[in-house]
C-alpha positions as semicolon CSV with decimal commas, in nm:
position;residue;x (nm);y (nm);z (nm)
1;X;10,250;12,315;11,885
2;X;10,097;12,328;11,581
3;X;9,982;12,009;11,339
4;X;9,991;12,033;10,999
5;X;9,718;11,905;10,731
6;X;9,809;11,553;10,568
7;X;9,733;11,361;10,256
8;X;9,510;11,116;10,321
9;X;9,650;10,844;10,176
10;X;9,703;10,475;10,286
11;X;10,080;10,468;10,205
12;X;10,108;10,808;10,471
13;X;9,900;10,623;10,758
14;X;10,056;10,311;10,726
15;X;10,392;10,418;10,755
16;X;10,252;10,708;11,037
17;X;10,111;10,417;11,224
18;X;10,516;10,281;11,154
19;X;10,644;10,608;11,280
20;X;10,480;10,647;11,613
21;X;10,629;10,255;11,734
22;X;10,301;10,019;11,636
23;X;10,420;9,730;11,368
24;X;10,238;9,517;11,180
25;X;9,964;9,786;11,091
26;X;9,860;9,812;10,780
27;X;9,599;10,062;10,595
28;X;9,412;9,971;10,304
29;X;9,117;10,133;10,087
30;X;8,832;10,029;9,958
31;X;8,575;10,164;9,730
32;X;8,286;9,908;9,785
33;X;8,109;9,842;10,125
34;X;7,976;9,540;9,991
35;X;8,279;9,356;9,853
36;X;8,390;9,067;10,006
37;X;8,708;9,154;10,160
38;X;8,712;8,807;10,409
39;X;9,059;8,762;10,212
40;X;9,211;9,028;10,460
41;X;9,105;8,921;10,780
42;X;9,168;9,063;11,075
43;X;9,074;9,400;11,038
44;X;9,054;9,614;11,342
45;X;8,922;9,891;11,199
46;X;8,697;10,109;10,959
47;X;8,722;10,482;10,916
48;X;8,483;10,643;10,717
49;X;8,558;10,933;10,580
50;X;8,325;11,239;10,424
51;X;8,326;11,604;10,347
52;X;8,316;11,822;10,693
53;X;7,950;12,046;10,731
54;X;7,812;12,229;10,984
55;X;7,484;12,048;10,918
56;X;7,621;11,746;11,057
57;X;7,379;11,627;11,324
58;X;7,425;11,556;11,687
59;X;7,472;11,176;11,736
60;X;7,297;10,985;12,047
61;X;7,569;10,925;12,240
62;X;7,677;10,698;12,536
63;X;7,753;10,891;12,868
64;X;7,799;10,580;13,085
65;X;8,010;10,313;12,912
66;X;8,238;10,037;12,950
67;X;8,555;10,172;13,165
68;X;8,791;10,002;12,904
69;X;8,616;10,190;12,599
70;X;8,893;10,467;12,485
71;X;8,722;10,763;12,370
72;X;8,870;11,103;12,323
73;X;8,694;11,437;12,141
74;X;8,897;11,593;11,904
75;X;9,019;11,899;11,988
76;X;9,341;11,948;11,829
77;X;9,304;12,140;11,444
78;X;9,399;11,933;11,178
79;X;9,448;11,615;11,385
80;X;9,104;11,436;11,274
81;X;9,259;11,151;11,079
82;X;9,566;11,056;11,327
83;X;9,295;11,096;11,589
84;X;9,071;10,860;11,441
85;X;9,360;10,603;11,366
86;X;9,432;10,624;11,736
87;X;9,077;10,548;11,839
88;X;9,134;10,214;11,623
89;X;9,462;10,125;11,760
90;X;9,407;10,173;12,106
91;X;9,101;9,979;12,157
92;X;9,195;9,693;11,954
93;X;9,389;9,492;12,256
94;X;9,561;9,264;11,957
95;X;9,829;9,538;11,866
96;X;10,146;9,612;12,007
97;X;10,085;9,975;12,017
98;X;10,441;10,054;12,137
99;X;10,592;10,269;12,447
100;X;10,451;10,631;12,295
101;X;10,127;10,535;12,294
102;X;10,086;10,282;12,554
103;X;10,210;10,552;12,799
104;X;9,917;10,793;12,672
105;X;9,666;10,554;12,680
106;X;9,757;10,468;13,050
107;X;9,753;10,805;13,190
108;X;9,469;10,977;13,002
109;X;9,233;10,699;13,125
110;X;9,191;10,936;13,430
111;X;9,097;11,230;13,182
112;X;8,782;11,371;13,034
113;X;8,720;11,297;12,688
114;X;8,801;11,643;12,629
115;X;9,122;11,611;12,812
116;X;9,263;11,298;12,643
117;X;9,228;11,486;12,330
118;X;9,428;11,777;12,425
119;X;9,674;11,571;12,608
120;X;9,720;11,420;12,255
121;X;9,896;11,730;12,185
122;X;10,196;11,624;12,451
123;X;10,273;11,317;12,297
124;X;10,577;11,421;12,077
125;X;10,620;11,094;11,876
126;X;10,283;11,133;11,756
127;X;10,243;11,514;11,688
128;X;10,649;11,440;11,495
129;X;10,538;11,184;11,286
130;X;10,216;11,350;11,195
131;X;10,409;11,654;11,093
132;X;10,623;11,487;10,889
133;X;10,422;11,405;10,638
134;X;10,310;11,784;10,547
135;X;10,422;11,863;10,208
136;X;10,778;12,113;10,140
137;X;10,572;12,349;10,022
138;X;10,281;12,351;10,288
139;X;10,227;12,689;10,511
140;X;10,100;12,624;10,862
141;X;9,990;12,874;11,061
142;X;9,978;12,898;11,425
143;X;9,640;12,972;11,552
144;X;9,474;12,902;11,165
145;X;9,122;12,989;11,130
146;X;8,828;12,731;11,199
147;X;8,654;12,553;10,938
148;X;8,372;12,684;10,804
149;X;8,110;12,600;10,551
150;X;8,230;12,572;10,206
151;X;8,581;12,466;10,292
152;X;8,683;12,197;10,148
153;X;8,728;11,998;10,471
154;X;8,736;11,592;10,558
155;X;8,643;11,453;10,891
156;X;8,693;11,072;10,994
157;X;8,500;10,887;11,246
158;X;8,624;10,514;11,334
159;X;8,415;10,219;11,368
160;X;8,539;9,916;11,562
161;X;8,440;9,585;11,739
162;X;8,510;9,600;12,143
163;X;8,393;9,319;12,357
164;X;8,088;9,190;12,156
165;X;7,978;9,556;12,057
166;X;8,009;9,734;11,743
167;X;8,094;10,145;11,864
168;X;8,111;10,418;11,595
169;X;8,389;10,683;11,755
170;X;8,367;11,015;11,648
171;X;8,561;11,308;11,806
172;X;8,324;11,593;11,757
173;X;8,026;11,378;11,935
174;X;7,993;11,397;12,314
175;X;8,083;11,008;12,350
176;X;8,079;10,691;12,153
177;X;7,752;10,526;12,011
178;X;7,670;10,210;12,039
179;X;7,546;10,056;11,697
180;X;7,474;9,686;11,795
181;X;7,590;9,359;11,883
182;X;7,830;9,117;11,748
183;X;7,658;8,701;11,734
184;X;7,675;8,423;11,523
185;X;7,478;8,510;11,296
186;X;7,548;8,891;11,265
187;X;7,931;9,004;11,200
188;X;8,055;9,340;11,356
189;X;8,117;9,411;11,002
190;X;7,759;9,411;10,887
191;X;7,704;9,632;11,155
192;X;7,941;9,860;11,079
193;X;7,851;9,867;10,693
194;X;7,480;9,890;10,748
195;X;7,554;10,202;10,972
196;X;7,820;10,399;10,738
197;X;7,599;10,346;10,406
198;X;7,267;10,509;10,667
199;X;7,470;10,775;10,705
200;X;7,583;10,822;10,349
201;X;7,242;10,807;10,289
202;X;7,163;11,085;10,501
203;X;7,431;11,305;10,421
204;X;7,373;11,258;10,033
205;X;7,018;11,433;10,087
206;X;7,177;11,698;10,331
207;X;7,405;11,760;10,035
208;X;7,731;11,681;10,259
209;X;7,837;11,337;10,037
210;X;7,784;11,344;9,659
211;X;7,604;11,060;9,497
212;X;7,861;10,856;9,308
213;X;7,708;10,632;9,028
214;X;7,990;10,375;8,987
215;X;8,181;10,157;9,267
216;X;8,471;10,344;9,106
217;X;8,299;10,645;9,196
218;X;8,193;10,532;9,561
219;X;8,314;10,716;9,879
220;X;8,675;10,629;10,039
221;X;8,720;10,426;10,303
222;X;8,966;10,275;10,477
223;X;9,038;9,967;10,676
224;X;9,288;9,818;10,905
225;X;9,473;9,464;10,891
226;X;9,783;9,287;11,010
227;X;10,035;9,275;10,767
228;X;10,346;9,490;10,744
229;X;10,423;9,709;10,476
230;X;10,752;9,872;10,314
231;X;10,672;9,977;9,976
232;X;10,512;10,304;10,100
233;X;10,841;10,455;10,202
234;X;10,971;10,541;9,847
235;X;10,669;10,647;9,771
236;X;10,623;10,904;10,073
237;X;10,955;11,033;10,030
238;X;10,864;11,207;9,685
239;X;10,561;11,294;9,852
240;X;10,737;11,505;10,101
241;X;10,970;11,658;9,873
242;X;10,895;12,001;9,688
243;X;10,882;11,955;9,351
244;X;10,794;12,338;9,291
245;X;11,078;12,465;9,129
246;X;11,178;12,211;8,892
247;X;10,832;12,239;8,806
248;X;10,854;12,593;8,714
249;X;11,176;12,538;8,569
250;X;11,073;12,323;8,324
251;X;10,779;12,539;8,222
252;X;11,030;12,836;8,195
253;X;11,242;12,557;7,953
254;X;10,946;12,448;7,744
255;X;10,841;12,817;7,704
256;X;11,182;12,932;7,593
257;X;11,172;12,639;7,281
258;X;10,815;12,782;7,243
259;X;10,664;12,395;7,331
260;X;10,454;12,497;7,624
261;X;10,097;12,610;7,395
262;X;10,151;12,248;7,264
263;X;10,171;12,058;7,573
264;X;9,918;12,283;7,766
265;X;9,692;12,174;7,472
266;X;9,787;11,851;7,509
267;X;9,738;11,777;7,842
268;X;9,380;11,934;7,888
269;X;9,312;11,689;7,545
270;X;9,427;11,370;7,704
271;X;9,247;11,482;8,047
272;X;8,925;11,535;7,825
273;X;9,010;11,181;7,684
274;X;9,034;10,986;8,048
275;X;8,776;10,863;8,250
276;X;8,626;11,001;8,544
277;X;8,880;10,904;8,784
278;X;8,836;10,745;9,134
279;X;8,729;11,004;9,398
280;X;9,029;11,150;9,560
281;X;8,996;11,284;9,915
282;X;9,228;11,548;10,126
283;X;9,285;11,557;10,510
């Protein structure tokens, strides 16, 4: 079965995280690394996200690792950021992950890496909820085409703390790497931040990230903490609906009372006016 490309958008994971039977999930953004965001403790969680290229580099991976470590490549299309989501949940033994997943997680511990990703294709709840959040007016098709350079394509790898180790999980790698150690006097958040602004770094001069001047400007990311959330619902129910034709119907109206020249020019005026708005980013 086939899964469809999704917003990515805090409101859509937190209520996908909702959907597939874990509570009390929540995902945030942020826009600066090194804000203090101790207000929102506990996070389980950062995904860093960043424009896909085929001059990504091969990472030094783990191949012997601790038994409870869950690590699965990515193998199904278009399932990067539920993937990566997953790899946060299901090494974070704090959260009620729910029936769905727990059953997954229990029976692709005998699997590959390789395996457990394509067994992620089975699990229905999962594969459901991730489909319902494609857009009315979204085409899927079966077998699509690979990515290739130039596309404009968003991959997610998950960092996380797991049993005094900081791990960066990333589903195209061969296995998990180990970043560093959590003590007293060095969080697994420093870790984690010191290692996703080195490879910003890098990928800025391999032309994968653009430089952004402004913490308005900065790269998304997004974090994970316990709190539960319902104000996203509304909100992804427009998002799902197709808003196409009244669209065009009110173009056709505005054209008819010959208004449309005027509000064309009106719109690309106040868009001239506004500032450079925050970096938006599509799964």
């Amino acid at each position: 079965m086939d899964w469809c490309t999704i917003e990515s958008d805090p409101g859509v994971f937190t209520e996908l995280i909702n959907n597939i039977g874990v509570q009390d999930v929540k995902v945030e953004e942020i826009y600066d690394l090194n804000g203090d965001i101790s207000d929102i403790e506990p996070i389980y969680g950062l995904i860093f996200l960043f424009r896909w290229s085929n001059k990504i580099e091969k990472r030094e991976t783990l191949q012997i690792y601790d038994q409870d470590l869950f690590f699965a490549n990515q193998v199904i299309q278009n399932a990067c950021a539920t993937q990566a989501i997953i790899s946060v949940l299901l090494n974070t033994p704090d959260i009620n992950i729910g029936a769905d997943l727990q059953n997954y997680k229990e029976f692709a511990f005998a699997l590959t890496p390789k395996d457990r990703g394509l067994y992620l294709g089975n699990v229905d709840k999962v594969r459901i909820a991730h489909n319902s959040f494609g857009r009315a007016d979204q085409i899927v098709f079966s077998g699509g085409k690979k990515a290739k350079e130039g596309d404009d394509v968003f991959h997610f790898i998950s960092y996380i703390p797991f049993k005094n180790n900081v791990y960066e999980l990333d589903g195209l790698q061969d296995g998990p790497v180990l970043l560093g150690e959590i003590t007293n006097e060095v969080s697994w958040l420093q870790i984690a931040r010191e290692a996703i602004m080195k490879r910003v770094s890098i990928y800025q001069e391999k032309g994968v990230c653009k430089k952004q001047n402004t913490p308005e400007e900065q790269l998304k990311f997004e974090k994970y903490q316990v709190i539960i959330v319902f104000k996203n619902q509304e909100e992804n129910i427009r998002r799902k609906h197709n808003y196409v034709p009244l669209i065009i119907e009110l173009l056709k109206t505005a054209q008819r009372k010959g208004q449309l020249d005027q509000l064309v020019y009106n719109s690309k005026l106040k868009q001239q006016q506004q500032p450079q708005k925050q970096l938006q980013n599509i799964n």
